[in-house]
GUMARLO-864458 format. One record per residue (C-alpha): residue number from 0; residue in one letter; y, x, z. Coordinates in steps of 0.02 Angstrom, whole numbers. Layout:
<romis>
> NUM, a, Y, X, Z
...
</romis>
This chain:
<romis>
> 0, x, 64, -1026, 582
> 1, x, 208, -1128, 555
> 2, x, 214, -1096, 380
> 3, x, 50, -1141, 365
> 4, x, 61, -1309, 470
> 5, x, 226, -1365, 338
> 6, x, 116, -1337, 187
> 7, x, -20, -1448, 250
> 8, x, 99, -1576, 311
> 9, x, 156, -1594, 153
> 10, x, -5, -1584, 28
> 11, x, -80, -1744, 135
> 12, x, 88, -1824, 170
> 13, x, 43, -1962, 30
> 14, x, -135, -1972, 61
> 15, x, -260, -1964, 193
> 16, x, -328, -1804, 268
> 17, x, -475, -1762, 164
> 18, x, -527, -1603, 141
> 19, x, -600, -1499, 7
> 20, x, -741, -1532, -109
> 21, x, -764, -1334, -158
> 22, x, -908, -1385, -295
> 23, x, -763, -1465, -397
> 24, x, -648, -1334, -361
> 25, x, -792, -1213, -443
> 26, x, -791, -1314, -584
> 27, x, -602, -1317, -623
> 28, x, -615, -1127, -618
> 29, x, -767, -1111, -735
> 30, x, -680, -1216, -865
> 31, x, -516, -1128, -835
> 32, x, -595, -969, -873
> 33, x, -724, -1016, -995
> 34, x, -588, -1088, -1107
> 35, x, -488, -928, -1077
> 36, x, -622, -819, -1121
> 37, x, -588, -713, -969
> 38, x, -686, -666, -803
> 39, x, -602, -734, -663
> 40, x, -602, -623, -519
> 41, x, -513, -490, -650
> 42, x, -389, -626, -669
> 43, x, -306, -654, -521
> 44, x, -160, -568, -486
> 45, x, -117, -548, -308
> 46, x, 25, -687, -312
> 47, x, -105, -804, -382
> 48, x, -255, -740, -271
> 49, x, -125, -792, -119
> 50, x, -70, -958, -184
> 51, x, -251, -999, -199
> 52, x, -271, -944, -27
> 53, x, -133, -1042, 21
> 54, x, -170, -1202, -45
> 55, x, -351, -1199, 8
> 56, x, -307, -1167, 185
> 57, x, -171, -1279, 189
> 58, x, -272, -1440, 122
> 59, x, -413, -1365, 260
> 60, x, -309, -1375, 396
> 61, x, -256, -1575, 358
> 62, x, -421, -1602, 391
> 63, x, -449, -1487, 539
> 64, x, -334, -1474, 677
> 65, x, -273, -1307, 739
> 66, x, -322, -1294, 926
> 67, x, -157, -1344, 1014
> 68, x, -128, -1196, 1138
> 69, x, 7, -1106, 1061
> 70, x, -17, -932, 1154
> 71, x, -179, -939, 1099
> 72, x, -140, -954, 921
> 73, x, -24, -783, 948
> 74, x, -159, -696, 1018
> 75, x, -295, -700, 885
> 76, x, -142, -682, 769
> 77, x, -90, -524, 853
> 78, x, -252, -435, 856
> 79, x, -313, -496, 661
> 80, x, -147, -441, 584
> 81, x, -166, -260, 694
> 82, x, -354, -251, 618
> 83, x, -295, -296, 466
> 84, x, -153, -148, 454
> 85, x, -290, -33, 451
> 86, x, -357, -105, 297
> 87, x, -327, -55, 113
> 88, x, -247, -204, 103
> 89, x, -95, -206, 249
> 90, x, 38, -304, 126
> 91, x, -77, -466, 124
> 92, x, 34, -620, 225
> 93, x, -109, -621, 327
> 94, x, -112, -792, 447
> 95, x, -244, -801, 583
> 96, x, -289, -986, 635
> 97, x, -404, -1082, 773
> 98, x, -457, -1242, 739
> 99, x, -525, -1371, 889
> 100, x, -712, -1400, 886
> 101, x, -867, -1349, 953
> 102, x, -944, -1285, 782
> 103, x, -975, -1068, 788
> 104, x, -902, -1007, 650
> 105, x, -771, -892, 567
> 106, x, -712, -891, 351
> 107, x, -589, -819, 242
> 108, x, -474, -891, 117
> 109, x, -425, -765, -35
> 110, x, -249, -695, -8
> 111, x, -258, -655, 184
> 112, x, -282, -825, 275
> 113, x, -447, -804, 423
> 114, x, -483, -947, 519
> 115, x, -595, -952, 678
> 116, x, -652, -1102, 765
> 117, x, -647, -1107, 956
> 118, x, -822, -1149, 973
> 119, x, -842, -959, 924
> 120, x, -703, -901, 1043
> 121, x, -764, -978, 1187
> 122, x, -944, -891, 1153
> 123, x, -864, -701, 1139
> 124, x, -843, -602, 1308
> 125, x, -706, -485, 1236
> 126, x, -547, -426, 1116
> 127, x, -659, -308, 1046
> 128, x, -788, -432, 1003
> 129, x, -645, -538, 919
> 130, x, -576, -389, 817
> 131, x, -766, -381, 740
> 132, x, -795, -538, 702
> 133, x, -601, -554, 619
> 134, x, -649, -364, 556
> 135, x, -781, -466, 450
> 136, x, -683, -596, 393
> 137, x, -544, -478, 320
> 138, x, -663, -364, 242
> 139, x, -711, -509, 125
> 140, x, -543, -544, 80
> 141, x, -507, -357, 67
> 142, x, -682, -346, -58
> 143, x, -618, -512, -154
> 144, x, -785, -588, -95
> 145, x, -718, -743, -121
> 146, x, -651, -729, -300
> 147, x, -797, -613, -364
> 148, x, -890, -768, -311
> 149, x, -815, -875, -429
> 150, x, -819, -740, -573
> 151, x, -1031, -716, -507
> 152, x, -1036, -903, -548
> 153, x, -1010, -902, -734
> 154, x, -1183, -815, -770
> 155, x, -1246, -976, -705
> 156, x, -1254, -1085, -862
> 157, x, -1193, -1238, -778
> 158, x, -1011, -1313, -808
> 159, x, -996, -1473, -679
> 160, x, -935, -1656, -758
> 161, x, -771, -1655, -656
> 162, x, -704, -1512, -765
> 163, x, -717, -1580, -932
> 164, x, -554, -1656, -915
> 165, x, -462, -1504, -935
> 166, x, -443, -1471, -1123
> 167, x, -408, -1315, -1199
> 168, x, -240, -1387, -1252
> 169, x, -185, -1429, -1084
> 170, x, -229, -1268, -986
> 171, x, -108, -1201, -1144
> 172, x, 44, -1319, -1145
> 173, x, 55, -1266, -964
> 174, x, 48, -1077, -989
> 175, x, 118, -926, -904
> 176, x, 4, -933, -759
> 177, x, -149, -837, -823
> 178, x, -323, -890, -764
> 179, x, -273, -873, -572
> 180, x, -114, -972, -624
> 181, x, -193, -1111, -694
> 182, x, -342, -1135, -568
> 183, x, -209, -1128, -427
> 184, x, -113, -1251, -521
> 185, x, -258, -1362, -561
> 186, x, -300, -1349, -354
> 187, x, -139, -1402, -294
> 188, x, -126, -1574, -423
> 189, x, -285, -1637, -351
> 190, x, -273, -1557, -177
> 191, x, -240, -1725, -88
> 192, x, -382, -1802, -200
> 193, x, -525, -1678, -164
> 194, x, -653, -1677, -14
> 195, x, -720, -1552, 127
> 196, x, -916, -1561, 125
> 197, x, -910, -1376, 67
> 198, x, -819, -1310, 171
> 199, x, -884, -1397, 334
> 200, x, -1024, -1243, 348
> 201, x, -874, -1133, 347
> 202, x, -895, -1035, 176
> 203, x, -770, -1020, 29
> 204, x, -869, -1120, -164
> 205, x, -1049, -1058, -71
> 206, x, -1137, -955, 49
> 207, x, -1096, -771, 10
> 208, x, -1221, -626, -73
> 209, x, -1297, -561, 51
> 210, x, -1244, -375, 11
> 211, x, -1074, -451, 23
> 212, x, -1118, -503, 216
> 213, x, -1181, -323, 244
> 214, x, -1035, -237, 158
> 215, x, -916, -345, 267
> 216, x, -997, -280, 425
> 217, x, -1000, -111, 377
> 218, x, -835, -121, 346
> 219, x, -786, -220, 496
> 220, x, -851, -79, 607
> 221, x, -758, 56, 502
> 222, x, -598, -60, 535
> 223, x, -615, -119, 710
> 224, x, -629, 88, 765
> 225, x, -492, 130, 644
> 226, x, -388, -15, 748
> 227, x, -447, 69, 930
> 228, x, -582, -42, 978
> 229, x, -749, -8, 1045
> 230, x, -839, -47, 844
> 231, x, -971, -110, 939
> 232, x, -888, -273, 971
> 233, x, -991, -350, 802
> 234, x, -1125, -310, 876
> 235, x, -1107, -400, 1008
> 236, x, -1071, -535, 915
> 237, x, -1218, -529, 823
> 238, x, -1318, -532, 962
> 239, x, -1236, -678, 1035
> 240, x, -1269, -750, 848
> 241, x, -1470, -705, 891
> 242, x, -1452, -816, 1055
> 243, x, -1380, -951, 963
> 244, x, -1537, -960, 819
> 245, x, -1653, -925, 949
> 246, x, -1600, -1085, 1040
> 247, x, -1584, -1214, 884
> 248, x, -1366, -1178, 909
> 249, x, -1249, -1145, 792
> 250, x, -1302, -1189, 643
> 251, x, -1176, -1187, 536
> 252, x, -1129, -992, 525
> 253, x, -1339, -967, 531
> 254, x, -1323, -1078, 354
> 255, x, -1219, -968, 271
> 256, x, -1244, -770, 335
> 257, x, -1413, -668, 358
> 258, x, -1514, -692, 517
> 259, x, -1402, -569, 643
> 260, x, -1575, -461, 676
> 261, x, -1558, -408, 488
> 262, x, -1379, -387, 488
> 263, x, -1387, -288, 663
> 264, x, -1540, -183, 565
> 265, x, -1410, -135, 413
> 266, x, -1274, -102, 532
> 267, x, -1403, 16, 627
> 268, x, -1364, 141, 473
> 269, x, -1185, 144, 480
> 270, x, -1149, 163, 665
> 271, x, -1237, 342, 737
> 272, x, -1064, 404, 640
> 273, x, -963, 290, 757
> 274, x, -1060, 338, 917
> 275, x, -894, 434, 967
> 276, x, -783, 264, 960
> 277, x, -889, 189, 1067
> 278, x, -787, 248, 1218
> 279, x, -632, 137, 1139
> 280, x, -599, -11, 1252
> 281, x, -691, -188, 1246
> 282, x, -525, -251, 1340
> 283, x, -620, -404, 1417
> 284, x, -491, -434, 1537
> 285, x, -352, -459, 1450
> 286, x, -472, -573, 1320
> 287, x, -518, -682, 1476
> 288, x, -335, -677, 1520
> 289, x, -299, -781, 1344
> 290, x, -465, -865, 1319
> 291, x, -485, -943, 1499
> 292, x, -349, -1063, 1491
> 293, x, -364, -1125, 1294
> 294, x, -549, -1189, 1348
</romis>
């Protein structure tokens, strides 16, 4: 977290906290790649797929303040990095943050980095529920949701304006990045520069496929009973998701991911095989314990 909290520090130290205008950062990467010739989810390397990652979140969080209560922060990071050990992708840096506000929502960065907004927290009634919903959140990163995304873009026929600046010659005189290199390298000279509106709804460049938001929860549950918790915990998530769009609330994760009742309908196929983790604790105490005093 600290590492995290230098980085932004310094990317808005000369200018004011805006955040990040995704659309544009789309566009950089679909001239990057167009130019190259190459699909850009195959090129990222991992060190390039985390300095993305890294330079996203960081310009996010000048923009958004991390929620102040220190043990809190510990927690969540705690029980995200455990879920995430049980994923195909343990040697990620992953970096757990919760930001102040009100909003319901939860995204991933490529390269590891899951943020979750206390307006969420304060609405879950247990660890196990957290472990789902940061269960869903890693499996994108895990997937490359994020950067498939970008490479899904290029059928669209549309290059934005605010890329045309980057000739062919340019992207080459700075070589030895690859695509991932130079889009990463492109992101952090206009970092400071660049605004938030896309990212406001919580979603990385757009709102994901939804058979990406499916696989995710599959994959959450697999994760969150491979970790020791009751995989059940999503679901109850979901269902508190199906209170909130009931009720007008929370708007901004309802944006960007199915309606819960079809995501609880999908997971309804994958869990009779997890009926026997069910007995794994919910550990709402100790959740309660943490939670109670951050609100």
């Amino acid at each position: 977290m600290k590492r995290i909290a230098i980085a932004a520090a310094l990317a808005f130290a000369a200018a004011p906290a805006l955040a990040i205008d995704f659309g544009k950062i789309i566009d950089v990467g679909r001239q990057v790649v167009t130019q190259q010739g190459s699909p850009a989810a195959k090129e990222f390397s991992q060190e390039d797929e985390i300095g993305l990652g890294n330079a996203l979140t960081a310009s996010f969080l000048g923009a958004s303040p991390l929620h102040p209560d220190a043990n809190l922060q510990r927690y969540v990071n705690r029980v995200g990095k455990w879920v995430a050990l049980h994923s195909e992708r343990p040697d990620l840096p992953w970096t757990f943050a919760v930001i102040e506000g009100e909003t319901v929502n939860a995204f991933a960065m490529p390269g590891g980095y899951v943020v979750i907004s206390a307006g969420l927290l304060a609405r879950l009634h247990s660890e196990a529920e957290l472990a789902g919903a940061l269960a869903h959140e890693i499996a994108h990163v895990v997937r490359k949701h994020q950067l498939a995304a970008i490479q899904s873009s290029l059928t669209s026929g549309a290059l934005a304006d605010v890329g045309k600046d980057l000739a062919s010659s340019e992207i080459a005189r700075r070589g030895g990045g690859g695509v991932g290199g130079a889009v990463v390298t492109e992101l952090k000279s206009r970092a400071a520069g660049i605004g938030i509106e896309a990212l406001k709804n919580g979603v990385f460049l757009r709102p994901l496929d939804r058979g990406m938001e499916y696989e995710a929860d599959g994959m959450a549950v697999v994760l969150a009973a491979r970790a020791g918790y009751d995989p059940y915990g999503l679901v109850g998530v979901l269902q508190m998701l199906e209170g909130l769009r009931s009720d007008g609330s929370g708007i901004d994760i309802m944006s960007t991911h199915p309606a819960p009742t079809d995501r609880i309908a999908e997971l309804e196929r994958a869990m009779p095989r997890l009926d026997r983790y069910a007995s794994q604790p919910q550990l709402e105490a100790r959740f309660r314990q943490v939670i109670a005093p951050a609100r």
